[in-house]
C-alpha positions in Angstrom: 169.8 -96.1 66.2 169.9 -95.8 61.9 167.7 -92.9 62.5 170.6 -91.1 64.5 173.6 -93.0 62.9 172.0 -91.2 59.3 171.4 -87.9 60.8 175.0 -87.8 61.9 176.5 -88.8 58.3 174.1 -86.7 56.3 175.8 -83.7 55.9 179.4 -86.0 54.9 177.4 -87.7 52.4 175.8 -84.6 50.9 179.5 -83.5 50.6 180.9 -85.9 49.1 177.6 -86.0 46.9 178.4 -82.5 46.2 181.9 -82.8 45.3 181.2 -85.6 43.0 179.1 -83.2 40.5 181.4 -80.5 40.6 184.4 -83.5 39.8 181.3 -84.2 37.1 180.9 -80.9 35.4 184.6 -79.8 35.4 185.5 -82.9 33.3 182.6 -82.2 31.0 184.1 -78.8 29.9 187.3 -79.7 29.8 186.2 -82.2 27.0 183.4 -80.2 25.5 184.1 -76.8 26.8 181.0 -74.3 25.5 181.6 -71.9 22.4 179.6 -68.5 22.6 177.1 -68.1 19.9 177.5 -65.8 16.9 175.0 -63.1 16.7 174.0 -62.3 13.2 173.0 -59.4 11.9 169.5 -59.4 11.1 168.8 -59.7 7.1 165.7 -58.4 7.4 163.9 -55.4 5.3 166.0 -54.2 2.3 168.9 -55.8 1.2 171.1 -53.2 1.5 170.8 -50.1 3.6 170.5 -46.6 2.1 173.4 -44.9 1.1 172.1 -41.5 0.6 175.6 -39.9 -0.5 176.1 -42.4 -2.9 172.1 -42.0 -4.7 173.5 -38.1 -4.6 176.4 -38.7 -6.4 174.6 -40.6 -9.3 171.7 -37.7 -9.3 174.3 -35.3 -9.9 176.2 -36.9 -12.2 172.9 -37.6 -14.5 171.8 -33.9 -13.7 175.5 -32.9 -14.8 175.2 -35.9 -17.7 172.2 -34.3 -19.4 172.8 -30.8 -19.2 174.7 -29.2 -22.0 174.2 -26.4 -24.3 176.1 -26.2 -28.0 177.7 -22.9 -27.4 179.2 -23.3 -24.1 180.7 -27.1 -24.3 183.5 -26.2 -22.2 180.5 -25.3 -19.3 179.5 -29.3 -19.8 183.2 -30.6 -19.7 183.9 -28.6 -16.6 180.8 -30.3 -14.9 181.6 -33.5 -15.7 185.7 -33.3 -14.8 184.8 -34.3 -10.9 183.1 -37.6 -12.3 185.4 -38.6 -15.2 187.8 -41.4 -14.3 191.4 -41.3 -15.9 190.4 -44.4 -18.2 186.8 -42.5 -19.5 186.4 -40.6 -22.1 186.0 -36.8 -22.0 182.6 -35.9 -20.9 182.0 -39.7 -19.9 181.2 -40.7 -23.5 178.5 -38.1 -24.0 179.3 -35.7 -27.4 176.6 -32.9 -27.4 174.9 -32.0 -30.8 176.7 -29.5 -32.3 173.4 -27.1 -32.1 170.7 -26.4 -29.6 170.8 -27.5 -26.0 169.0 -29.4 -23.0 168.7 -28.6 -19.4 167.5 -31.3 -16.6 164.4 -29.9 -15.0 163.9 -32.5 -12.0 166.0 -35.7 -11.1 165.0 -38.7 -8.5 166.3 -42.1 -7.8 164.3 -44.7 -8.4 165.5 -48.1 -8.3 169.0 -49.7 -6.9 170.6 -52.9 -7.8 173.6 -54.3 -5.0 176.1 -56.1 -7.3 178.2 -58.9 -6.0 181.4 -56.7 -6.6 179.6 -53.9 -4.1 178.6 -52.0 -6.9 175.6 -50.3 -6.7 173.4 -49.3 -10.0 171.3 -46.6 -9.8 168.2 -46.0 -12.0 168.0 -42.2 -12.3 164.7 -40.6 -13.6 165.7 -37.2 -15.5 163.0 -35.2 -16.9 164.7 -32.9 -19.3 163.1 -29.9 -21.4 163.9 -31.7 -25.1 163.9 -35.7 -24.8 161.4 -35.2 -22.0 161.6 -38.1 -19.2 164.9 -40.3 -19.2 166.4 -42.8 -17.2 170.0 -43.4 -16.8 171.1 -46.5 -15.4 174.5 -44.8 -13.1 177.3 -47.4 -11.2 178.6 -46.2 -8.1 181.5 -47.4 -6.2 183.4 -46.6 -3.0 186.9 -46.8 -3.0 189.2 -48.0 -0.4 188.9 -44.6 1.7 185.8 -44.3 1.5 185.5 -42.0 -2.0 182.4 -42.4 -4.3 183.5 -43.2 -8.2 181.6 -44.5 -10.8 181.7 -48.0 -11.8 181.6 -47.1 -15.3 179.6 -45.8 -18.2 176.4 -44.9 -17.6 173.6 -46.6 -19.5 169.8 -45.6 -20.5 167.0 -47.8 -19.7 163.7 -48.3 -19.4 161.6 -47.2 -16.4 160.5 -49.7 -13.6 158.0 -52.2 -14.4 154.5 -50.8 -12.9 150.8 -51.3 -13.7 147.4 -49.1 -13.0 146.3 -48.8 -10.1 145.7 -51.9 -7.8 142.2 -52.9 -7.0 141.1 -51.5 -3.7 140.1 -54.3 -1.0 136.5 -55.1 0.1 136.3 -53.0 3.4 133.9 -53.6 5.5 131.5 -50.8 5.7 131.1 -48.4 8.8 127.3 -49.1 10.0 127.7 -46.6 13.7 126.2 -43.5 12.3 128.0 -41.5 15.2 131.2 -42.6 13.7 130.7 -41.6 10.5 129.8 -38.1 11.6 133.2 -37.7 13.9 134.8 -38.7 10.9 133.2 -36.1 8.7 134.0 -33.2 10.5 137.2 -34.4 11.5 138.1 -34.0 8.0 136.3 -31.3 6.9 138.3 -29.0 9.9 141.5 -30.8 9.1 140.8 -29.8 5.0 139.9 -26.5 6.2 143.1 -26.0 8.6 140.2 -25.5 11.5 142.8 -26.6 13.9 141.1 -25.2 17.2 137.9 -27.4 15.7 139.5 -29.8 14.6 141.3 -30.6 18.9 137.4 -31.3 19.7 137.5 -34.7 18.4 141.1 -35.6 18.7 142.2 -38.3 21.4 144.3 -36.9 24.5 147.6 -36.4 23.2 147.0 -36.5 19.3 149.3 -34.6 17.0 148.1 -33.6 13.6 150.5 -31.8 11.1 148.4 -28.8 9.3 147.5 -28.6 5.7 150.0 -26.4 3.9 147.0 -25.2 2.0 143.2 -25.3 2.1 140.7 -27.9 1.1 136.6 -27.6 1.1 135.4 -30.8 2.2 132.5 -31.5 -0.7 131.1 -34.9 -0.1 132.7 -38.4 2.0 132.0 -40.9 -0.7 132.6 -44.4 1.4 134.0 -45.3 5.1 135.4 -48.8 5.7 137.0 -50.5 8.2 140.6 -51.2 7.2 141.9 -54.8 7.9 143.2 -54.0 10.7 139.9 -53.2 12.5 141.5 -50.0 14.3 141.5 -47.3 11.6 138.7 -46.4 9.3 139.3 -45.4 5.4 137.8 -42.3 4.5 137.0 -41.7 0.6 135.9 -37.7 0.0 136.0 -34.9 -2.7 137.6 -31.8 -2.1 137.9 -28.5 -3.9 140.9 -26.0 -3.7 140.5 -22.2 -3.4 141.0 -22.1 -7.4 138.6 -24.5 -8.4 140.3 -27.4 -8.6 138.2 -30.9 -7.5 140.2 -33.8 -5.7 139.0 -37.0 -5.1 141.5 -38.4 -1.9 141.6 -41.1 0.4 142.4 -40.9 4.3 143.6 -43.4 6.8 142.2 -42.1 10.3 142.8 -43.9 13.3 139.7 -44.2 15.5 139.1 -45.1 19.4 136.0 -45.9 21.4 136.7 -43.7 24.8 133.5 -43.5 27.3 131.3 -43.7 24.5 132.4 -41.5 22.2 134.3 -41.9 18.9 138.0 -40.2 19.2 140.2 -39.3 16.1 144.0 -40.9 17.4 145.5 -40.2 13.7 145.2 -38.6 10.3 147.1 -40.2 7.5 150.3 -39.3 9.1 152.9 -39.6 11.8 154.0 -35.8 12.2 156.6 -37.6 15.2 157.8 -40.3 12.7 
């Protein structure tokens, strides 16, 4: 008789059971209701991205900066107007010998510095024909709309700490003979621009961008294994049509298909 009483009051007792939990859960969120997580903006990689239109405007202003020539100063006044605030000086500060002249030949960015005030500085290499290679420390700022200004004076400084050349890792040597010659003449048809050649070894679907100019493959000095296990690192010498004798090192990446050693990359990502 309980067996049949409880089958009969099952269901009303699930109910009620039921009802209990959701009696349960509302009062939880009323007390506690949920907040949706923030996402955050990932902070990785540089710390500020790349504003190309501003590292413009401080290479033109240096280019603009360092340009003059004694018997046309109104030419270097003229350049300079677009970049001198009501507050500056003429010509930024700069007063041009009152003989000769100097002419920027090249100018690149090489080193920017996020201020707290949103300033950027911008270390600007210059190489010029007369003081040979400057660099010219330029603050750039964007105004409320959106307009590039500079923060202030420029100032010249002293190039970016570097060093010689790091000390190449131990790689592990290539031992597979049959590697070593796909790599070979892999790069002795790439140097060569033998591009029809060159497809014999390449993986199914391989892209290699061509040389812009000719190289004669003269000797592959060492092969190693990168780190990585998956690409090889190819030392060689090379010679150009003139004469001139290169010693270069290429990243290759390598595959194992049915046997046979495959070339999947050279140096480069011509899709990238």
């Amino acid at each position: 008789m309980w067996r049949l009483r409880l089958a009969r009051e099952l269901p009303r007792y699930l109910l009620q059971a039921l009802a209990a939990m959701g009696l349960l859960a509302s009062a939880r969120f009323a007390i506690a209701p949920p907040h949706p997580v923030p996402v955050r903006a990932s902070t990785s990689g540089s710390a500020a991205a790349v504003d190309r239109a501003a590292e413009g405007f401080a290479t033109l202003f240096t280019r603009s900066y360092l340009s003059w020539d004694s018997r046309d100063p109104e030419a270097h006044r003229l350049a300079l107007a677009p970049f001198v605030g009501s507050w500056m000086e003429t010509e930024a500060g700069l007063q041009p010998p009152e003989s000769g002249e100097q002419q920027v030949q090249w100018t690149q960015v090489v080193q920017v510095r996020e201020l707290a005030s949103g300033e950027r500085l911008y270390t600007v290499a210059a190489q010029t024909d007369t003081a040979g290679l400057l660099y010219l420390s330029v603050g750039v700022v964007r105004e409320s709309d959106g307009a590039l200004a500079l923060g202030g004076y420029p100032a010249f400084v002293g190039a970016p700490a570097s060093t010689g050349a790091a000390v190449s890792a131990h790689l592990r040597e290539v031992e597979d003979p049959a590697l070593a010659t796909v790599v070979t003449r892999a790069l002795r048809n790439y140097l060569a621009r033998a591009e029809s050649e060159l497809a014999a070894d390449l993986a199914a679907g391989t892209r290699v961008s061509p040389l812009g100019r000719t190289l004669a493959l003269q000797s592959l000095d060492s092969l190693g294994w990168s780190p990585s296990g998956r690409t090889v690192l190819a030392t060689l010498r090379a010679r150009d049509e003139r004469g001139a004798q290169y010693t270069l090192t290429y990243e290759l990446g390598v595959l194992l298909s049915a046997g046979r050693w495959e070339i999947s990359a050279i140096q480069t990502n011509p899709d990238s």
